[in-house]
C-alpha positions in Angstrom: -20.4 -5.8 14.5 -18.8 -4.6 11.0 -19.8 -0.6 11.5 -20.9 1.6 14.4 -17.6 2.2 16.9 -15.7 -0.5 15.3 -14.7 2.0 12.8 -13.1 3.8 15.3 -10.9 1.1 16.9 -9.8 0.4 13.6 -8.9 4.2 13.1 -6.9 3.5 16.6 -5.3 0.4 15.0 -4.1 2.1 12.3 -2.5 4.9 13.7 -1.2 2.8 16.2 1.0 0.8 13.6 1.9 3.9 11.7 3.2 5.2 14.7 4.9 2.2 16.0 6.4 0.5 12.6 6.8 4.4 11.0 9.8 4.2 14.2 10.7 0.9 14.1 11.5 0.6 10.2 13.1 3.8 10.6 15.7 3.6 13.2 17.9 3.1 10.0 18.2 7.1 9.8 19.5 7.2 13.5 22.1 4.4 12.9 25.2 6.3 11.9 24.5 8.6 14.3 24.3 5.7 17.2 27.3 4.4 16.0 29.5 7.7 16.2 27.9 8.9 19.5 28.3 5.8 21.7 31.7 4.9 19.8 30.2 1.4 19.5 31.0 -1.3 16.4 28.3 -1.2 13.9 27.5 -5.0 14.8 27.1 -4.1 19.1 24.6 -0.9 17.9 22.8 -3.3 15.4 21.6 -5.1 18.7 19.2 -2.1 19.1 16.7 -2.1 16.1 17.2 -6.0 16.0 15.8 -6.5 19.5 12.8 -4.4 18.0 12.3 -6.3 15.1 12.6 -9.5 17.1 11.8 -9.1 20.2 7.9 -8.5 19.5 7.7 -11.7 17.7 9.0 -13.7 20.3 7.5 -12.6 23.2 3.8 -12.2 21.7 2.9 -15.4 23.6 3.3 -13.5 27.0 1.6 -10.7 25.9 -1.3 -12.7 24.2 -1.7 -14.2 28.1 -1.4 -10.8 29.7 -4.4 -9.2 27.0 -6.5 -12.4 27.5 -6.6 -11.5 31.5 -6.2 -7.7 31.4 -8.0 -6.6 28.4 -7.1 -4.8 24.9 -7.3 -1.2 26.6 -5.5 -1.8 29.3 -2.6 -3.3 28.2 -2.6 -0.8 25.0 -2.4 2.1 27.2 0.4 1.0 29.3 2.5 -0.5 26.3 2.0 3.2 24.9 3.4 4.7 28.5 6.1 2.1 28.5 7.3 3.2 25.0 7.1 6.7 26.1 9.4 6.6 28.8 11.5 4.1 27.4 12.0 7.0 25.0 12.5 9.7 26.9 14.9 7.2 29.1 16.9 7.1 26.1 17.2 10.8 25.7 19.0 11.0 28.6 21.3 8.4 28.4 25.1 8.7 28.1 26.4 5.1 27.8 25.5 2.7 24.8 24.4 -0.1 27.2 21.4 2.1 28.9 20.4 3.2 25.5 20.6 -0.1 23.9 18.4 -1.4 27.3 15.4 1.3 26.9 15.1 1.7 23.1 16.2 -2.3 22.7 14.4 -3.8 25.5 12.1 -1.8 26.7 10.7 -0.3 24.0 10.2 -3.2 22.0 8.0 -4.6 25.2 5.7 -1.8 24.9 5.3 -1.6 20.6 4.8 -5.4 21.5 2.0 -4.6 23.7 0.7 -2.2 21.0 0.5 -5.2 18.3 -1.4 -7.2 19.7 -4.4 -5.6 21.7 -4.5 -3.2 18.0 -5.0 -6.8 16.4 -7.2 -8.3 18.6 -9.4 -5.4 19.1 -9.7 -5.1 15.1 -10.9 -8.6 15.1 -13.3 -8.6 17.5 -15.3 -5.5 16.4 -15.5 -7.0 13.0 -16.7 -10.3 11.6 -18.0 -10.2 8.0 -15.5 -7.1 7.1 -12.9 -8.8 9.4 -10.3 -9.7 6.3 -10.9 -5.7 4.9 -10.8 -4.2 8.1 -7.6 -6.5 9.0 -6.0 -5.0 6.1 -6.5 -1.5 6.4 -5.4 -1.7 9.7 -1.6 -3.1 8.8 -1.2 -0.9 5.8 -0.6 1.6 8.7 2.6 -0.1 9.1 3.8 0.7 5.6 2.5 4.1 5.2 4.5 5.3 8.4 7.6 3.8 7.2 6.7 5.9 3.9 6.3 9.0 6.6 8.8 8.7 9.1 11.7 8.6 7.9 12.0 12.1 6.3 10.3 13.4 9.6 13.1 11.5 11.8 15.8 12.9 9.9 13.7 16.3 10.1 13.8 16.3 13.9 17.7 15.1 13.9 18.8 18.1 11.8 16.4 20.4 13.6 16.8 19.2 17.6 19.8 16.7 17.3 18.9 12.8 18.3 18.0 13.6 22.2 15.5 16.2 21.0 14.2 13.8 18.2 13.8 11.2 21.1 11.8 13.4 23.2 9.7 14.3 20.4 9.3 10.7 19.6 8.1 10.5 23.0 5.1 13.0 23.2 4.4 11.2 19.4 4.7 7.8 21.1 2.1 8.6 23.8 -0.6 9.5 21.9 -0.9 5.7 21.2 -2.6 5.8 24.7 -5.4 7.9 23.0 -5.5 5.5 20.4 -5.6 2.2 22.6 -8.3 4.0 24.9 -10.7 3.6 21.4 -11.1 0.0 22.0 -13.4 0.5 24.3 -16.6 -1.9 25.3 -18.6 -3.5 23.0 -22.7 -3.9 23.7 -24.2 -7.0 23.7 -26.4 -5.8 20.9 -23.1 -6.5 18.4 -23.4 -9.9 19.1 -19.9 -10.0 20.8 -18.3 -13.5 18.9 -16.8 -15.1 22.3 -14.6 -17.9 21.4 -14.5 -19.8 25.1 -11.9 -22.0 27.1 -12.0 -23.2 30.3 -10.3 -20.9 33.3 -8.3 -22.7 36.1 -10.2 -24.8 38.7 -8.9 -22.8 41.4 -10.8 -19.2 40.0 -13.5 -21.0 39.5 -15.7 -18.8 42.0 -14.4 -15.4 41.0 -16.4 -12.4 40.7 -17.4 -12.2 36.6 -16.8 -8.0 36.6 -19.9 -7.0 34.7 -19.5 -9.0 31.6 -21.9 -11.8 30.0 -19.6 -14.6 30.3 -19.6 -17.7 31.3 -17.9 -18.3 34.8 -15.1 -20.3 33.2 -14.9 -18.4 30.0 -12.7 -15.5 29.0 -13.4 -13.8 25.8 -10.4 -12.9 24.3 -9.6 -15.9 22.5 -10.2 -14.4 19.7 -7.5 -16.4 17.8 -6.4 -19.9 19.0 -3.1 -18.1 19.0 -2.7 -14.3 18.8 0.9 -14.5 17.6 -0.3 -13.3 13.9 0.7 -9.4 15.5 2.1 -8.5 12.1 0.9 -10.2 9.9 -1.4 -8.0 7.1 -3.0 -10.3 4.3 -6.9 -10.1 4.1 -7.1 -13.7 2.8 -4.8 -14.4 6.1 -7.2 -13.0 8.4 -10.0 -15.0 6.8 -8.2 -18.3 7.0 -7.6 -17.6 10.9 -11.1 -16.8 11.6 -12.3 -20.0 9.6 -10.1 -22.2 12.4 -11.4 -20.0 14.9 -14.8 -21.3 14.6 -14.0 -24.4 14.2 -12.2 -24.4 17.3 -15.1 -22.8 18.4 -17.3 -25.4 17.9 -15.2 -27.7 19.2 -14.3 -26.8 22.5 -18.0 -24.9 23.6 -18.8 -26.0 26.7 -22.8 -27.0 27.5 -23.0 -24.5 30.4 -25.6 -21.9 29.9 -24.6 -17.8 30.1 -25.5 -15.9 33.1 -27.8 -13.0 32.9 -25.7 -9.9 33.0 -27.3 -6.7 31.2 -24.2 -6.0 28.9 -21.2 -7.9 27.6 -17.9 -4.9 29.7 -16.0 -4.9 26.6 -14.1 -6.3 23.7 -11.8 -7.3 26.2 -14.3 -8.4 28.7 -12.5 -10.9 31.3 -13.3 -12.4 34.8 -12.3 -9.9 37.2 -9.2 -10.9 39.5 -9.0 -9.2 42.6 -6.2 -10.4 43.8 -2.3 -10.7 43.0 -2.7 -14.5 43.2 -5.6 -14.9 40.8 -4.1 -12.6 38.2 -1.3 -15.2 38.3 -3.2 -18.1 37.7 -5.1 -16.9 35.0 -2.7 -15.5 33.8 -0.4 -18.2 33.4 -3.5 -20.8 32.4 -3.2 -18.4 29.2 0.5 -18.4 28.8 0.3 -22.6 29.0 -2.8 -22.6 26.7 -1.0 -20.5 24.0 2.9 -22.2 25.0 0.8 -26.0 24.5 -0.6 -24.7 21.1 2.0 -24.1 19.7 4.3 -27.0 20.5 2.0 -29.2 19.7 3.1 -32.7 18.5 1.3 -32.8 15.4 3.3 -29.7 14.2 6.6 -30.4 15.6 6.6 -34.2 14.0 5.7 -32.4 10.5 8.7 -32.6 8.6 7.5 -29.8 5.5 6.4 -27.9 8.4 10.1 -27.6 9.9 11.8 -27.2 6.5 9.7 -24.4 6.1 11.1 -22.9 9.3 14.5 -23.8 8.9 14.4 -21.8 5.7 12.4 -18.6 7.5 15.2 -19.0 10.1 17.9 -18.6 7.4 15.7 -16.0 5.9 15.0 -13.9 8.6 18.7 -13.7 9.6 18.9 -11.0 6.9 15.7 -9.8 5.7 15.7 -6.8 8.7 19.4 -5.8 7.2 18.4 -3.1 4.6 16.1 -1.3 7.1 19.5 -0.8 9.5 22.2 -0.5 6.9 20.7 1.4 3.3 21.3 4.6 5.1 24.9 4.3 6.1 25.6 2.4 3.2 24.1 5.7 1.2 26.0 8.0 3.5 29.9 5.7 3.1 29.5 6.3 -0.6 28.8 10.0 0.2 25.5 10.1 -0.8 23.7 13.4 1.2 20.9 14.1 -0.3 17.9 12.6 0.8 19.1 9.5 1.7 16.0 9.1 4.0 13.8 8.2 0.9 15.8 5.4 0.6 13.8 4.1 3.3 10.7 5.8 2.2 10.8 3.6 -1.0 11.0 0.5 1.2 8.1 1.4 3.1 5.8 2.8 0.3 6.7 -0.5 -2.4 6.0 -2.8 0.8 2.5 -1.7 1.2 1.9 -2.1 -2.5 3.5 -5.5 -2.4 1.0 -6.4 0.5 -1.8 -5.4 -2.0 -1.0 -7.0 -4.9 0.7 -10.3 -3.4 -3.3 -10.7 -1.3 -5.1 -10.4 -4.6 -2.5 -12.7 -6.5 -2.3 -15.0 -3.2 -6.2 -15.3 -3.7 -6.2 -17.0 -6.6 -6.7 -21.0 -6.6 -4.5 -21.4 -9.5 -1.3 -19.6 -8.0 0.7 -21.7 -4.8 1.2 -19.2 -1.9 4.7 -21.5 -1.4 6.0 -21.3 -4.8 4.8 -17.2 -4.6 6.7 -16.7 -1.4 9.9 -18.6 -2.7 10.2 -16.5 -6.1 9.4 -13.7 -4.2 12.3 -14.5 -1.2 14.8 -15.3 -4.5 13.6 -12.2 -5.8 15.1 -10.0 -3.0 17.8 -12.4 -2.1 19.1 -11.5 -5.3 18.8 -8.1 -5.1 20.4 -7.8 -1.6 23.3 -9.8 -3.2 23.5 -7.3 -6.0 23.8 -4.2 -3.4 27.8 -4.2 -3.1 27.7 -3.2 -6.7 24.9 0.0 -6.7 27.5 2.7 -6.3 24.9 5.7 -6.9 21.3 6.9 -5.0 19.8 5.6 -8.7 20.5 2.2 -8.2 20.1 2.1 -4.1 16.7 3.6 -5.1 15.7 1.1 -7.4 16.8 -2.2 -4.8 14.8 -0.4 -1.9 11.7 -0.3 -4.4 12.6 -4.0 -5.4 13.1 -5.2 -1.4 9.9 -3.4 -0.8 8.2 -5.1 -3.2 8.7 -8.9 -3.0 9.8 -8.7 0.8 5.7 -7.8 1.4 5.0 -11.9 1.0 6.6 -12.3 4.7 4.1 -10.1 6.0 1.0 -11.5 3.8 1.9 -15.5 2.8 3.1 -17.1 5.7 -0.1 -18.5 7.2 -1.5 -19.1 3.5 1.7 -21.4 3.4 1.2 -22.9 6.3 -2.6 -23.9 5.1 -1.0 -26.4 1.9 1.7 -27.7 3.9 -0.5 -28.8 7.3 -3.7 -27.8 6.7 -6.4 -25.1 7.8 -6.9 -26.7 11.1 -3.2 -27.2 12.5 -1.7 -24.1 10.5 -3.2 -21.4 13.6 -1.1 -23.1 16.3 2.0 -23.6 13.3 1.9 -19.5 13.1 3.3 -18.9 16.8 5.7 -21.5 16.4 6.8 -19.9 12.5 7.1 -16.4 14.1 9.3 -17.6 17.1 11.7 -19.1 14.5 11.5 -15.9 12.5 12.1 -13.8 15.8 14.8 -15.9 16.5 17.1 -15.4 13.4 16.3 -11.7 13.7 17.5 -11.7 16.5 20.9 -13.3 15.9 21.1 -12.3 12.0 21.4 -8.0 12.4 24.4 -8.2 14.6 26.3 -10.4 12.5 26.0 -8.9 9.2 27.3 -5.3 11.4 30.4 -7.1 12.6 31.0 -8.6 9.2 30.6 -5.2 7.7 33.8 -4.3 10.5 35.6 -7.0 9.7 35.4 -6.6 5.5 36.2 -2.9 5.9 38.9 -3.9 8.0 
């Protein structure tokens, strides 16, 4: 643990969310060009980066089961083949609705199955570093939307936007080479295995060379993996706290069998049939699905306020990422409006930096941090009808950069003071839902309000 190979998985891991956020927080630069190609209303194309800002969040629960049965690797390297074609699909695409369905749907499956196993594998390759090697990983995500904005608009100018896609496609699939990294880990690391029982009815399958227990999968490394984005150091430590005490909860007396070598970081009891695969695989979803609907949670009324106001946030905070760019280009600014973008991503990974080591401090609430900070760029955001010049736009995409870093850092240290260490990891998946959720339905409104303003 902490050194050896685990340095290379997290190598993988960041490269895999500077790929996959350096597109996704950069599909702003292709927007105008989406809108006037399809002849689509800038709210109907907003459904396409929306579905991959949301989308992700809200179906990390299924692909938390499917990484629990299947392994980090595997499902890495197909959510980096799925991307790939779902690219190239795209491409090739001459209505708006099969565009919108690769890029929008099917895309955003496979960056979701990028998240998650990059996470995961990250975590279980390191224990005292985890919170350090946690963060390096994520700041990945803002230094490729530093990168790729410029290269996007690059490859537009250069190949048009079906060249750019194709491109984006060879770039998308070296993700498999980078989710082939997290490969086994020896038993001589020490492998943490958090356990839970597996389904009564696989209770004789074949254990596929791995040190396990014969009801035991390892990858519960998190009580709930839905923390795909999240980036704050002190974050990752509070979630690995309630991981052991989860830990010691729920260990079961049996003893461990006698295998030479723990298969992997993803080590898992081998299903050899269709059926099995099922049934594990839905014991995980139900695990995960229970967790976070628990009772407890739900009945916690500062809990719920705190997602009814991430709903309401979350309906906007994706907006600038879509819009900046055409709102650059309707005042007839042509020069470099990409860095626009740029500024967002660079001032966000700064933001993540600072708001950790101010967040760290006992003195300073994480709630009343995140609320000045969500004012912060509220206010900003409101003050963006009235920048008229690349100056100004440059300065608010610094600002929302800046202060919109807490929703990637704060969350779960918020959801520590308002229910506690021990309740806040099963909280998380149920935050992130709600937060997916007003994504979801927040992008497409604000681009038929825009239609219906101009009108």
């Amino acid at each position: 643990m902490d050194g050896g190979w685990g340095w290379m998985v997290l190598i993988g891991a960041f490269f895999s969310y500077f790929i996959v956020d350096g597109w996704a927080y950069s599909f702003g630069m292709m927007f105008p060009e989406a809108v006037d190609q399809f002849d689509e209303s800038k709210g109907n194309t907003a459904l396409v980066p929306t579905l991959m800002y949301a989308l992700p969040m809200i179906i990390s629960p299924f692909v938390c089961a499917l990484t629990a049965v299947c392994g980090c690797r595997k499902v890495a390297i197909c959510g980096s083949v799925i991307t790939s074609l779902s690219f190239i699909v795209a491409s090739l695409s001459s209505t708006f609705s099969l565009f919108c369905v690769s890029i929008g749907l099917f895309s955003s499956i496979g960056l979701a199955m990028i998240y998650v196993p990059s996470f995961v594998a990250v975590t279980c390759n390191f224990e005292k570093l985890r919170g350090l090697a946690t963060g390096l990983a994520v700041t990945g995500s803002g230094l490729g939307s530093f990168a790729f904005p410029p290269l996007i608009i690059f490859l537009m100018e250069t190949y048009a936007w079906r060249g750019m896609l194709l491109i984006m496609a060879g770039i998308c699939l070296n993700l498999l080479v980078f989710g082939a990294l997290y490969r086994p880990v020896t038993e001589n690391r020490h492998t943490e295995v958090l356990s839970v029982n597996i389904v009564e009815e696989v209770e004789n399958t074949e254990l596929h060379s791995c040190n396990l227990k014969p009801h035991e999968t390892e990858l519960q490394v998190m009580a709930n993996e839905n923390i795909v984005k999240t980036s704050g150091v002190t974050e990752a430590n509070s979630m690995h706290d309630s991981i052991i005490a989860f830990q010691e909860q729920e260990k079961p007396e049996t003893t461990h069998s006698q295998s030479p070598h723990l298969d992997d970081v993803n080590s898992v009891p081998f299903v050899n049939t269709c059926q099995g695969f099922v049934k594990v695989f839905w014991h995980e979803l139900h695990n995960l699905v229970c967790a976070m609907f628990d009772k407890s949670v739900l009945t916690n009324g500062p809990f719920l306020w705190f997602c009814g106001v991430n709903f309401f946030i979350f309906l906007w905070i994706s907006v600038p990422y879509v819009y900046l760019v055409d709102k650059a280009l309707l005042l007839g600014i042509r020069h470099q409006p990409e860095f626009l973008l740029s500024a967002i991503g660079i001032a966000r990974t700064v933001g993540q930096i600072l708001v950790g080591v101010v967040g760290d401090r006992p003195q300073v609430s994480s709630n009343f941090l995140y609320g000045f900070s969500i004012a912060v760029t509220g206010l900003a955001t409101a003050l963006v009808p009235v920048c008229m010049n690349y100056t100004s736009l440059a300065v608010y995409a610094a600002t929302f950069g800046l202060f919109v870093s807490v929703t990637y850092v704060l969350p779960m240290m918020c959801l520590v003071e308002i229910i506690t260490l021990e309740k806040a990891t099963n909280a998380f998946g149920l935050l992130q839902f709600v937060q997916g959720m007003g994504t979801l339905i927040g992008t497409p409104i604000v681009g038929r309000l825009s239609v219906f303003c101009c009108r």
